[in-house]
Residue frames relative to the residue before (quaternion, step in Angstrom):
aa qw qx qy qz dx dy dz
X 1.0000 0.0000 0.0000 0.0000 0.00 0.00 0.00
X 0.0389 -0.8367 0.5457 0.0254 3.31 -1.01 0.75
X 0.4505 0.8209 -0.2153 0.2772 3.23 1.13 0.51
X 0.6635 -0.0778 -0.1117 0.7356 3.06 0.52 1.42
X 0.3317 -0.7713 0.4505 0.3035 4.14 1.49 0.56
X 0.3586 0.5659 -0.5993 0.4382 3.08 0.11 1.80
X 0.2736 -0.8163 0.4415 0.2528 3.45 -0.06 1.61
X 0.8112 -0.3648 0.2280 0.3962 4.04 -1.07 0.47
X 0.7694 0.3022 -0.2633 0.4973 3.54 0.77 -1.34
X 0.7237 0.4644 -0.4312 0.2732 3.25 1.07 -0.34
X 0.3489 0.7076 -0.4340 0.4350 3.47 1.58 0.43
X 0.7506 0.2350 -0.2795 0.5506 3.67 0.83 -0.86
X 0.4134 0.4116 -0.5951 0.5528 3.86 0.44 0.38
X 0.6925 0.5217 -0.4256 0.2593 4.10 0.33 -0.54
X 0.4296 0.7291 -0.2833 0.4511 3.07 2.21 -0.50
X 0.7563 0.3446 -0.2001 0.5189 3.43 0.73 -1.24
X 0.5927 0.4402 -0.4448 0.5070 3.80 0.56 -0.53
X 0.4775 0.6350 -0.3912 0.4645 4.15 1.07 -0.02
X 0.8295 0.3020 -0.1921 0.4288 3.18 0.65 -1.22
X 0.6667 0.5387 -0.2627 0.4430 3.26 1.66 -0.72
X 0.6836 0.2927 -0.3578 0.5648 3.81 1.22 -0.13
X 0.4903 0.6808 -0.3809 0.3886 3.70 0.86 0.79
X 0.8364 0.2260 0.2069 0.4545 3.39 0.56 -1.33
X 0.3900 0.6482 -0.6538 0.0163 3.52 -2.05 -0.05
X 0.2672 0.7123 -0.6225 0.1836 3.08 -1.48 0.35
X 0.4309 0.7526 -0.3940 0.3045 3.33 -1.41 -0.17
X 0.4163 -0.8297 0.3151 0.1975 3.60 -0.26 1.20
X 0.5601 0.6484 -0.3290 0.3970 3.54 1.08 0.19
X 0.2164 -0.8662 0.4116 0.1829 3.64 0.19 0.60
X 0.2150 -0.7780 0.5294 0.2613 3.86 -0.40 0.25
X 0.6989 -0.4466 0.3117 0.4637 4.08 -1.02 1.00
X 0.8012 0.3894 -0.2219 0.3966 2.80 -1.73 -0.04
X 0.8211 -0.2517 0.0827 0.5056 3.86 0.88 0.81
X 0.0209 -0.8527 0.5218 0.0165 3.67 -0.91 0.72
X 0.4388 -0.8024 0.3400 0.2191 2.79 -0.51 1.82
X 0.5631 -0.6662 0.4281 0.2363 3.92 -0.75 0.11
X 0.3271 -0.7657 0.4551 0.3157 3.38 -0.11 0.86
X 0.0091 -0.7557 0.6519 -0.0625 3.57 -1.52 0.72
X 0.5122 -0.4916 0.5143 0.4811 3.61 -1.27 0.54
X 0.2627 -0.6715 0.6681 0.1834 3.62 -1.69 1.00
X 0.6452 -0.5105 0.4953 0.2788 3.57 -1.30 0.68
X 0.4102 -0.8016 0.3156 0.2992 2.73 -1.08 1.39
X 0.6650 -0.4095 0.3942 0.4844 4.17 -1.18 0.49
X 0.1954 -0.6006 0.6665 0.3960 3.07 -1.53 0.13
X 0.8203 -0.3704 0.2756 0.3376 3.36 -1.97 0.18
X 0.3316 -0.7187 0.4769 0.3822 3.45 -0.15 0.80
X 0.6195 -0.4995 0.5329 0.2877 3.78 -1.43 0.26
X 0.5366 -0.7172 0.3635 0.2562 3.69 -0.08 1.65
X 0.1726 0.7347 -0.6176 0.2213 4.32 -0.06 0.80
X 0.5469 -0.7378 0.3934 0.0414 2.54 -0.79 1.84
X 0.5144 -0.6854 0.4098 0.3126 4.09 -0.77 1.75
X 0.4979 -0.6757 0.5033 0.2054 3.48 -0.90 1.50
X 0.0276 -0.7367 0.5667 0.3679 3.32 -1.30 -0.69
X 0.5825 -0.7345 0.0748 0.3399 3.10 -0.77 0.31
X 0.2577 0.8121 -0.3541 0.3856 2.81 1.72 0.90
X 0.8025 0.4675 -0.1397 0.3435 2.82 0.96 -1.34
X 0.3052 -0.7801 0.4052 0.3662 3.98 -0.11 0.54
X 0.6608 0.6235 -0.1923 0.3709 2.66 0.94 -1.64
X 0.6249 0.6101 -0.1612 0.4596 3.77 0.89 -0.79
X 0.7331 0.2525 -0.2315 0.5875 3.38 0.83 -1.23
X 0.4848 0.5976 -0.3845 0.5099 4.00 1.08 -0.38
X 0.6152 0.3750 -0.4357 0.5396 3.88 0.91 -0.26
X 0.8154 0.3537 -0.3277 0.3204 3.01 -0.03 -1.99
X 0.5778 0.3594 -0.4982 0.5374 4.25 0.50 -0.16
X 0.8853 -0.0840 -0.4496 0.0842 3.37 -0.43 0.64
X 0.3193 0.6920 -0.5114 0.3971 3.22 0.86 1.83
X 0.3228 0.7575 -0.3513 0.4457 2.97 1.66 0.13
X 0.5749 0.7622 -0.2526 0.1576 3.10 0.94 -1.89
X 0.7929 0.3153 -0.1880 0.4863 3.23 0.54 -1.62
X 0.5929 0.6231 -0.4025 0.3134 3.96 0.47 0.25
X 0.4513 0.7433 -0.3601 0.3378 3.17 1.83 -0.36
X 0.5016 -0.6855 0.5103 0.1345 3.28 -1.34 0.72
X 0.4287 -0.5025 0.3100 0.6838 3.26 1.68 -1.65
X 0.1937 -0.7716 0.6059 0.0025 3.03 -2.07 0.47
X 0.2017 -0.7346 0.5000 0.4120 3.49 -0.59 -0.03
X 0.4330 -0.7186 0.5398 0.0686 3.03 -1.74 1.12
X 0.1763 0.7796 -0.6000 -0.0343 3.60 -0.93 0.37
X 0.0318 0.7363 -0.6711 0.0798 3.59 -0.99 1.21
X 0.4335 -0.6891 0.5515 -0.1820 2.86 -1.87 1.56
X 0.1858 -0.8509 0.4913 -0.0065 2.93 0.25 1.54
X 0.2039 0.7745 -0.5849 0.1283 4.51 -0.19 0.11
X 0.8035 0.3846 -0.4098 0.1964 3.32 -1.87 1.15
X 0.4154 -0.8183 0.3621 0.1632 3.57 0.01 0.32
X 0.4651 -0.7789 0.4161 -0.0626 3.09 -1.00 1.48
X 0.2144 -0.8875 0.3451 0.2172 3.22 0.27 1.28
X 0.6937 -0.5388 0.3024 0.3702 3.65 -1.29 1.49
X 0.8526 0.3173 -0.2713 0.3142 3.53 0.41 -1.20
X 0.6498 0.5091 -0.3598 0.4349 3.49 1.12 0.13
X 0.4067 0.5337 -0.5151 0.5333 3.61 1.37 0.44
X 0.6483 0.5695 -0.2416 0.4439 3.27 0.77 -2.01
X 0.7551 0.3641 -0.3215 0.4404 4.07 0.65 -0.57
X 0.4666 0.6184 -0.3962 0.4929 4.01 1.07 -0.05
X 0.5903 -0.6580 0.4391 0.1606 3.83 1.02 0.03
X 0.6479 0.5538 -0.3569 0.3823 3.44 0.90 -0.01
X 0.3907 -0.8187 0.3277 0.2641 3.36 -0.44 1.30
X 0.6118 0.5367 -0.4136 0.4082 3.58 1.13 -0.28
X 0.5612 0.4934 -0.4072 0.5252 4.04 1.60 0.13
X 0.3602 0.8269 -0.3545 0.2464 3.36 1.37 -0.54
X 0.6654 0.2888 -0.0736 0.6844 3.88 0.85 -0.76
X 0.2856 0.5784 -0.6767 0.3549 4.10 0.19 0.72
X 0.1347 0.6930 -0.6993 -0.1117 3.28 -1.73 0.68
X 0.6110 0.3676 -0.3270 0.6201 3.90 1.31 -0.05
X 0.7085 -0.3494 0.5629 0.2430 3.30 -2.02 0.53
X 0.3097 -0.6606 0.6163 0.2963 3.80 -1.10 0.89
X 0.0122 0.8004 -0.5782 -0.1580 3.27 -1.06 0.48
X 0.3856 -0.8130 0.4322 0.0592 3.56 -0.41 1.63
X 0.5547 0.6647 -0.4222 0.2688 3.69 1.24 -0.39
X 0.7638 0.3159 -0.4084 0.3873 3.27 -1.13 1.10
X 0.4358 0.7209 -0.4354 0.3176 3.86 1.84 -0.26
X 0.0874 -0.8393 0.5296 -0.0863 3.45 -0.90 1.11
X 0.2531 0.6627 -0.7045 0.0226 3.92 -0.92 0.61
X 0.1014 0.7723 -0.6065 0.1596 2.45 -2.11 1.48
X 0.1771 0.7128 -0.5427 0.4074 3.49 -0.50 0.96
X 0.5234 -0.6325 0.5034 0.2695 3.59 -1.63 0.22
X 0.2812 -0.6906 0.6618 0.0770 2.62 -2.17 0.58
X 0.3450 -0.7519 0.5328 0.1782 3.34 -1.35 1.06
X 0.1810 -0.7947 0.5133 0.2689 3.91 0.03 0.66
X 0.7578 0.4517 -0.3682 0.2934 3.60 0.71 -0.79
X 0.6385 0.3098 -0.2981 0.6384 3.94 1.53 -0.49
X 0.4399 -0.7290 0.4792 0.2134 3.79 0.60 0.10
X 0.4826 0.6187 -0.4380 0.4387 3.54 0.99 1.09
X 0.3352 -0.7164 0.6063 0.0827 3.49 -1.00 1.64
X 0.0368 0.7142 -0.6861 -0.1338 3.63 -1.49 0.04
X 0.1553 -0.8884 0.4231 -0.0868 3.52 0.11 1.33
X 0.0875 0.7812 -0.5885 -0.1891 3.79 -0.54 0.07
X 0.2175 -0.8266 0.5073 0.1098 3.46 -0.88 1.12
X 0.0609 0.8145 -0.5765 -0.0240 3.91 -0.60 0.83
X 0.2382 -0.7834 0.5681 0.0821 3.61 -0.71 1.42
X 0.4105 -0.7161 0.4646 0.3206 3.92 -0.62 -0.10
X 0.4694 -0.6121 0.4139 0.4834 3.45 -0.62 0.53
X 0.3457 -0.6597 0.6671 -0.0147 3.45 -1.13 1.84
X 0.4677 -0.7578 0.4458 0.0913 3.82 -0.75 0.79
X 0.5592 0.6210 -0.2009 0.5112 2.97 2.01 -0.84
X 0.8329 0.1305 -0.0529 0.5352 3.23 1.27 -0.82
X 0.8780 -0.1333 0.0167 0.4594 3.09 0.44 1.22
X 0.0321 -0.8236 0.5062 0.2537 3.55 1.24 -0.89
X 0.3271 0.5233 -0.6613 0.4264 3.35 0.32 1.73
X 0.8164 -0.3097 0.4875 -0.0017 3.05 -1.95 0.50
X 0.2941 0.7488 -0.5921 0.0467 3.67 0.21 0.17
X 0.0133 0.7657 -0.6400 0.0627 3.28 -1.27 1.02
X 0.0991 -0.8277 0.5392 -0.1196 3.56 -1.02 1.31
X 0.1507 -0.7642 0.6174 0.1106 2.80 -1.44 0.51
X 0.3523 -0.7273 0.5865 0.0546 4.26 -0.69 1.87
X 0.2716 0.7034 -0.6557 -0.0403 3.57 -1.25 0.55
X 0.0939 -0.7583 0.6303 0.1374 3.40 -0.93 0.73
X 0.3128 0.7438 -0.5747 0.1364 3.42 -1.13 0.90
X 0.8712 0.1019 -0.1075 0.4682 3.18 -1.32 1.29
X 0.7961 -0.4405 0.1979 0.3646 3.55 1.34 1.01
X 0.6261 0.5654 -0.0758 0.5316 2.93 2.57 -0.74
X 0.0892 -0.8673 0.4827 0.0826 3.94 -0.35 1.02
X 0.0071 -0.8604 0.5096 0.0055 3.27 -0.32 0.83
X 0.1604 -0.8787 0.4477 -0.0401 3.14 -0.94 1.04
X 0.0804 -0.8421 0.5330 0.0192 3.79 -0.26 0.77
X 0.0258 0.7218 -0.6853 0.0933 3.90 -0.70 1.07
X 0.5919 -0.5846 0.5181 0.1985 3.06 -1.01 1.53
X 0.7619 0.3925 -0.3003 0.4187 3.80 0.58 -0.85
X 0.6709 0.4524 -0.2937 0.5089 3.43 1.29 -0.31
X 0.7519 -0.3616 0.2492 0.4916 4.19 0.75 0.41
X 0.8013 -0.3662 0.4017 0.2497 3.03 -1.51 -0.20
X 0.7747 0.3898 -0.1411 0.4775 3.74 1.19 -0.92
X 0.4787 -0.5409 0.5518 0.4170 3.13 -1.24 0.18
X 0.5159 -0.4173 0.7289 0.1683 3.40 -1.77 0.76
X 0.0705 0.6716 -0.7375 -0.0074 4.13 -1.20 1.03
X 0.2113 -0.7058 0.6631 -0.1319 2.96 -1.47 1.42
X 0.3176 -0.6796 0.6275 0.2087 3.83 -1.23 0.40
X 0.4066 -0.7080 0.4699 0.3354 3.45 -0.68 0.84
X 0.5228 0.6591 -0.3510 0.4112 3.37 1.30 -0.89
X 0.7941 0.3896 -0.2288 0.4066 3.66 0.54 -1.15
X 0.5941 0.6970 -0.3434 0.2081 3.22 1.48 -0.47
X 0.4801 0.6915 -0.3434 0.4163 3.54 2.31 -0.42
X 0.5787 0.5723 -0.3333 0.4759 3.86 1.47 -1.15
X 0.7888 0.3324 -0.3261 0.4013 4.02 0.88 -0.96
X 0.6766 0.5564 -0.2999 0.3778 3.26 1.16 -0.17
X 0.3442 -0.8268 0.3264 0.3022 3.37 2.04 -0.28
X 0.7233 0.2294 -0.3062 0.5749 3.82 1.47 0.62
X 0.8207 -0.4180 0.2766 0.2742 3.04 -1.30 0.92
X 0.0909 0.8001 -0.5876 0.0797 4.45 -0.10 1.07
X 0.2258 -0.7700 0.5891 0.0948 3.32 -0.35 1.25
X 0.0581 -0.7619 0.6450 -0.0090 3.66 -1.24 1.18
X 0.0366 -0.8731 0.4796 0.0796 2.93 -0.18 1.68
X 0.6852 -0.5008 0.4235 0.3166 3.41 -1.58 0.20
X 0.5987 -0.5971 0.4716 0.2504 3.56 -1.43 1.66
X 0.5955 0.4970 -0.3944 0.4928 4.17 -0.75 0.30
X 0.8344 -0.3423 0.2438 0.3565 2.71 -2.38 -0.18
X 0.4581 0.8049 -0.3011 0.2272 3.44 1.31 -0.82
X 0.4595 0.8456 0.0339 0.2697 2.93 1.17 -1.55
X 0.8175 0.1274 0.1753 0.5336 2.55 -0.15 -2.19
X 0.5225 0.6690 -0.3619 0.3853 2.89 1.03 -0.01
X 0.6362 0.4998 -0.1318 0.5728 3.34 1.83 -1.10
X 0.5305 0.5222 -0.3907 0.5415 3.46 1.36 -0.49
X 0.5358 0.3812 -0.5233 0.5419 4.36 0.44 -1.04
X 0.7232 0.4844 -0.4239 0.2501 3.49 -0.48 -1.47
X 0.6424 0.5878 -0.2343 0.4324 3.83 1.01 -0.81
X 0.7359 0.3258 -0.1369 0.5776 3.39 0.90 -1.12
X 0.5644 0.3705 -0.4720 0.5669 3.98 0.87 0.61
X 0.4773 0.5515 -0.4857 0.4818 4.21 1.14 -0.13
X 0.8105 0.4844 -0.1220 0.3058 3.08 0.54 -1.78
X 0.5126 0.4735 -0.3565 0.6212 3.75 1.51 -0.02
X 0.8145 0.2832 -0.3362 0.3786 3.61 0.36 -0.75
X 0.4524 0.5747 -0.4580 0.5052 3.42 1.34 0.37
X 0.6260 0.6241 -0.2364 0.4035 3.00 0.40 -0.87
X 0.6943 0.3838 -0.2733 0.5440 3.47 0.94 -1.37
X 0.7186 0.5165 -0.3440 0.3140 3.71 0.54 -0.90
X 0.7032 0.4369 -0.3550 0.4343 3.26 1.14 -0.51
X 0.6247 -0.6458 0.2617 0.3524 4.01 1.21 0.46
X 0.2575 0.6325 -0.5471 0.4841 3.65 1.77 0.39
X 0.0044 -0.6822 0.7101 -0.1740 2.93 -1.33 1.96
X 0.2773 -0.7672 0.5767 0.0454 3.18 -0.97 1.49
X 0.1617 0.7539 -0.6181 0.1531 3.20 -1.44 0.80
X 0.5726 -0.7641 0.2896 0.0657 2.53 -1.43 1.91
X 0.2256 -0.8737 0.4006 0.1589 3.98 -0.03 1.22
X 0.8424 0.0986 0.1625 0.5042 3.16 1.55 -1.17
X 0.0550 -0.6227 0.6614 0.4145 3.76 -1.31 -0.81
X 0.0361 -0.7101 0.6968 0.0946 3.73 -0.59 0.96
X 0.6002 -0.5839 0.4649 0.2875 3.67 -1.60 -0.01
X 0.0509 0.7846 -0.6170 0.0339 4.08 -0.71 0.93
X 0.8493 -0.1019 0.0247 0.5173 3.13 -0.79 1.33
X 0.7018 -0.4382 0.2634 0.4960 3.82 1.02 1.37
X 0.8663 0.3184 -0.2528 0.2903 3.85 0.63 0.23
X 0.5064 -0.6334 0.4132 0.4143 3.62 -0.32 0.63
X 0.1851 -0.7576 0.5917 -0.2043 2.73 -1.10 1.71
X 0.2179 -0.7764 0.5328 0.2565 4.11 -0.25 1.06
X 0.2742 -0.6923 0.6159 0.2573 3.68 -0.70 0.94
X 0.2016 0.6320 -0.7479 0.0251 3.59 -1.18 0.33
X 0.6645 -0.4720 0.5791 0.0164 2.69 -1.97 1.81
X 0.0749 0.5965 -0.7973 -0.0525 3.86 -1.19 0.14
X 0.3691 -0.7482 0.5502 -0.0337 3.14 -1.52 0.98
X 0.2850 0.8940 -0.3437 -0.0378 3.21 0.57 0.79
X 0.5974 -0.6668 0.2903 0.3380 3.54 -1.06 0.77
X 0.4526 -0.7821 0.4076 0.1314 3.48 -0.80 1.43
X 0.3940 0.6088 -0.3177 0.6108 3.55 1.88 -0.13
X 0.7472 0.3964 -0.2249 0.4837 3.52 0.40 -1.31
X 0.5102 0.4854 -0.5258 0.4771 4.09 0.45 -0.63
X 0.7091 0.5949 -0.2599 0.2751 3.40 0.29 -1.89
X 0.7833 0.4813 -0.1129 0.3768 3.03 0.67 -1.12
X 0.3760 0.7085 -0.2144 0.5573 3.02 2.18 -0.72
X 0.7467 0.4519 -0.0712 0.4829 3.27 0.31 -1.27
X 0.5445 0.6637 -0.2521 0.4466 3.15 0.64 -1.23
X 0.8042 0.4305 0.0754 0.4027 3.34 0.80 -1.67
X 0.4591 0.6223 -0.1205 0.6225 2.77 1.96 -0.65
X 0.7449 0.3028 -0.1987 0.5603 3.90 0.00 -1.38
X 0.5386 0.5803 -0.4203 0.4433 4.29 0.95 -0.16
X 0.7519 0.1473 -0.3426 0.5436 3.55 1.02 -0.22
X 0.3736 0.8335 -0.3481 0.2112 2.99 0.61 -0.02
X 0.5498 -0.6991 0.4121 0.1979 4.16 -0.86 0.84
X 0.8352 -0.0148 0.1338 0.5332 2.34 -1.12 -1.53
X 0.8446 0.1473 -0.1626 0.4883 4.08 -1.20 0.58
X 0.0741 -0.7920 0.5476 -0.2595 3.50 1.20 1.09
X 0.8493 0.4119 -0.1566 0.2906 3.35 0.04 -1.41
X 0.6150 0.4352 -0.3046 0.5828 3.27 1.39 -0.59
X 0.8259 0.3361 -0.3742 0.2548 3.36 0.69 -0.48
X 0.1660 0.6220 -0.6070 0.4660 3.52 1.83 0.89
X 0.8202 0.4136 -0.2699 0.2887 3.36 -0.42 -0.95
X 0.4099 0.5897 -0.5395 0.4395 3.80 1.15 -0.30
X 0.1766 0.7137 -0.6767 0.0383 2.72 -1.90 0.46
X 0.3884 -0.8106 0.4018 0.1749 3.46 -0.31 1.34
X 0.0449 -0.8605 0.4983 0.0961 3.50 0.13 0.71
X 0.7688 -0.1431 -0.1513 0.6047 4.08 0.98 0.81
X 0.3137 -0.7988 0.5026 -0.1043 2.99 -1.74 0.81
X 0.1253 0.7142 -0.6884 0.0194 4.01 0.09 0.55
X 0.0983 -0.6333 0.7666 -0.0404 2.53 -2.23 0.27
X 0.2995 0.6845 -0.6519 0.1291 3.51 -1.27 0.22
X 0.5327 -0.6120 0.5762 -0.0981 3.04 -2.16 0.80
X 0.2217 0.7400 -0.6345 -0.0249 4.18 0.12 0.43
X 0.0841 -0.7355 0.6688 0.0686 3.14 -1.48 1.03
X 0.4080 -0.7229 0.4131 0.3745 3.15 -0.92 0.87
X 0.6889 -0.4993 0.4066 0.3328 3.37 -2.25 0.89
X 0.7462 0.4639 -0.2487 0.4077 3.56 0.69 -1.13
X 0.9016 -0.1359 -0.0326 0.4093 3.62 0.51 0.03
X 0.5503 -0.6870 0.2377 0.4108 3.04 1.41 0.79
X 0.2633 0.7585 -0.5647 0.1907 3.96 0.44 0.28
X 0.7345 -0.4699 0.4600 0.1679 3.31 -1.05 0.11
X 0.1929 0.8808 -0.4302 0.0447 3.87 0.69 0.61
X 0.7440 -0.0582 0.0627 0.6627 3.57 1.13 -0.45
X 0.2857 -0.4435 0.8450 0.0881 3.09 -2.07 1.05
X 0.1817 0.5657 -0.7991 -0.0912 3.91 -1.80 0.06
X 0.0646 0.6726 -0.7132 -0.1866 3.56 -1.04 0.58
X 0.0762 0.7115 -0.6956 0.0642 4.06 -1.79 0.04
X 0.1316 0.5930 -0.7607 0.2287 2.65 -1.60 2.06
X 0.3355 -0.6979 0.6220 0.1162 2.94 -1.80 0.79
X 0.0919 -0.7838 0.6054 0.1036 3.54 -0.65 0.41
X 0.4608 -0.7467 0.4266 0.2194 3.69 -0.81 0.30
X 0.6409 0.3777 -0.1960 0.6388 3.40 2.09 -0.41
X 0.7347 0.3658 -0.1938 0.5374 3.46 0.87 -0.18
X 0.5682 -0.6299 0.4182 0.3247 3.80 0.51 -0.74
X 0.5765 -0.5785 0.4413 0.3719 3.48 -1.23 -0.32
X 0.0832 -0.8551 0.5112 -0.0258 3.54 -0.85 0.72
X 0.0579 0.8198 -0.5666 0.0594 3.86 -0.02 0.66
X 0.0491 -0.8278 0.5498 0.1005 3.39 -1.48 1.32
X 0.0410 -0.8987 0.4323 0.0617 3.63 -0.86 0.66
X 0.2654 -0.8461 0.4439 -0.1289 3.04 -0.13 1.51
X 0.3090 0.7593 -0.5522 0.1521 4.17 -0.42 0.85
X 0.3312 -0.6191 0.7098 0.0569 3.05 -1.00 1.53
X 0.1410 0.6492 -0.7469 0.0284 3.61 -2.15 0.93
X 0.7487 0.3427 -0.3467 0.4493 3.40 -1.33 -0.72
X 0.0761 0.7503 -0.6545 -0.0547 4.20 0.24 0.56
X 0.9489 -0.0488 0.0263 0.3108 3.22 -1.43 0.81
X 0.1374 0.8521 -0.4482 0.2327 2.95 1.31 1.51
X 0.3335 -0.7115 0.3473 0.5118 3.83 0.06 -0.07
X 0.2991 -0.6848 0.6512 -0.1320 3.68 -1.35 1.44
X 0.0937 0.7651 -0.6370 -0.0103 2.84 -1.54 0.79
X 0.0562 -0.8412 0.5272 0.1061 3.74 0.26 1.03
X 0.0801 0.7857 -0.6077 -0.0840 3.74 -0.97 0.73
X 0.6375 -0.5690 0.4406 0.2752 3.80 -1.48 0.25
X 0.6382 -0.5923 0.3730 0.3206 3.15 -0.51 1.01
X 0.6290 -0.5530 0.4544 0.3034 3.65 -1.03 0.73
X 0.5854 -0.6051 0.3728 0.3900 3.68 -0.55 0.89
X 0.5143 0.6626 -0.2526 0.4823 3.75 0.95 -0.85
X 0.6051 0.3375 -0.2243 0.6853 4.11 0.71 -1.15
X 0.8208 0.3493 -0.3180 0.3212 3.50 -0.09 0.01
X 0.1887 -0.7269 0.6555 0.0797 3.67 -1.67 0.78
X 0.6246 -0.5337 0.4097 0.3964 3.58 -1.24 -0.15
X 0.8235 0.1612 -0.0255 0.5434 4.08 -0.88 0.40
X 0.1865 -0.8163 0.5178 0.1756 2.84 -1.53 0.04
């Protein structure tokens, strides 16, 4: 896909960064601090999208994710699983991968916790497995965004959160992070995003289709398959590692050698229940994402740690 030069998978990772810069909520609380429950503001009107059937893929594959921007909040949980191979971290040039001698294995990595779509503030808990590559410890965290403000807490790094500006966070990361504004404003930019991302999607020949109704989080959910072209990732990439820096060379050589995808929307009103993406590459490894949204627009309250739990930077 070249369209608007966003390569294919990163179009459906654009799915989840949809739901994550949209939304939160949900009655389950993630370590490291529990938000209080509160009446959420009310939704605005969702943008009129015509009532799928369930025939149709292509239909219910819009209307779940035009839904998106109308959320209130949800809770989020994504599943990180498979294992990165030492020498192709170790070829990308970074000096902390520099000293790898085992494969990363990623199976069992988990964040979860709510999101607030209408003030745009996340409360995540994040739990890695003990990874051999680095230490074989445990890492366990705790993510808050609020008010423009990320805070971050790692068990290996002390007792406090770690405060960060989102604003400054584009200067350490050296590309461009857009921090958008709580309100109608917003979400407004979120619809506009998720009507890019469908016609991208369509142009690049990802064809959805409907396999099933399997169960998420206790509710019928319409599985639908996306098909995407393995020529087109490649080429994606391909295009990708040409501008590319620093590990250029290794990433000429990637090549994605399969791909799934799929989408569950729920039966009862079409929300958003799961994202799963999986590929395997033969220079890089295997990689699997799992994404499930529940508790929509439950009432949430996400606040910033007490000045005291907190330190400067991170």
């Amino acid at each position: 896909m070249v369209r608007g030069g966003r390569p294919v998978l990163a179009i459906l990772v654009g799915i989840a960064v949809i739901v994550g810069g949209c939304s939160g909520g949900g009655t389950a609380s993630p370590t490291g601090g529990s938000p209080t429950s509160a009446s959420a503001s009310i939704a605005p009107t969702p943008t009129a999208v015509a009532t799928p059937t369930p025939a149709d893929p292509d239909a219910l594959f819009s209307r779940g994710i035009a839904e998106g921007p109308a959320w209130q909040s949800f809770h989020m949980k994504i599943a990180v699983g498979g294992t990165v191979k030492a020498a192709f971290l170790k070829a990308m040039g970074n000096p902390s991968w520099a000293k790898l001698t085992t494969d990363v294995v990623l199976d069992g990595t988990v964040i979860e916790g709510d999101v607030d779509a209408q003030n745009l503030a996340f409360h995540l808990a994040m739990a890695v497995p003990a990874v051999a590559a680095f230490g074989s410890a445990a890492l366990s965290g705790d993510l808050i965004i609020k008010d423009s403000n990320l805070y971050l807490k790692m068990a290996a790094l002390g007792a406090k959160y770690r405060e960060v500006k989102l604003g400054t966070v584009s200067k350490q990361l050296g590309v461009p992070v857009s921090v958008p504004t709580p309100g109608g404003s917003a979400l407004t930019g979120l619809a506009d995003l998720t009507s890019s991302i469908r016609s991208q999607l369509e142009s690049d020949g990802v064809t959805p289709r409907v396999v099933g109704i399997e169960q998420i989080g206790g509710r019928d959910a319409y599985h639908i398959d996306l098909t995407v072209p393995l020529d087109k990732v490649n080429s994606d990439l391909a295009a990708a590692a040409a501008k590319a820096g620093a590990g250029a060379a290794i990433l000429r050589q990637l090549k994605i050698d399969s791909v799934s995808s799929g989408i569950w929307i729920y039966k009862d009103n079409y929300q958003l229940a799961q994202v799963q993406i999986a590929g395997t590459s033969s220079t890089a490894g295997n990689l699997s994402f799992t994404m499930t949204l529940t508790n929509f627009d439950q009432p949430v309250t996400i606040n910033a740690p007490a000045a005291s739990d907190v330190t400067a930077g991170l």
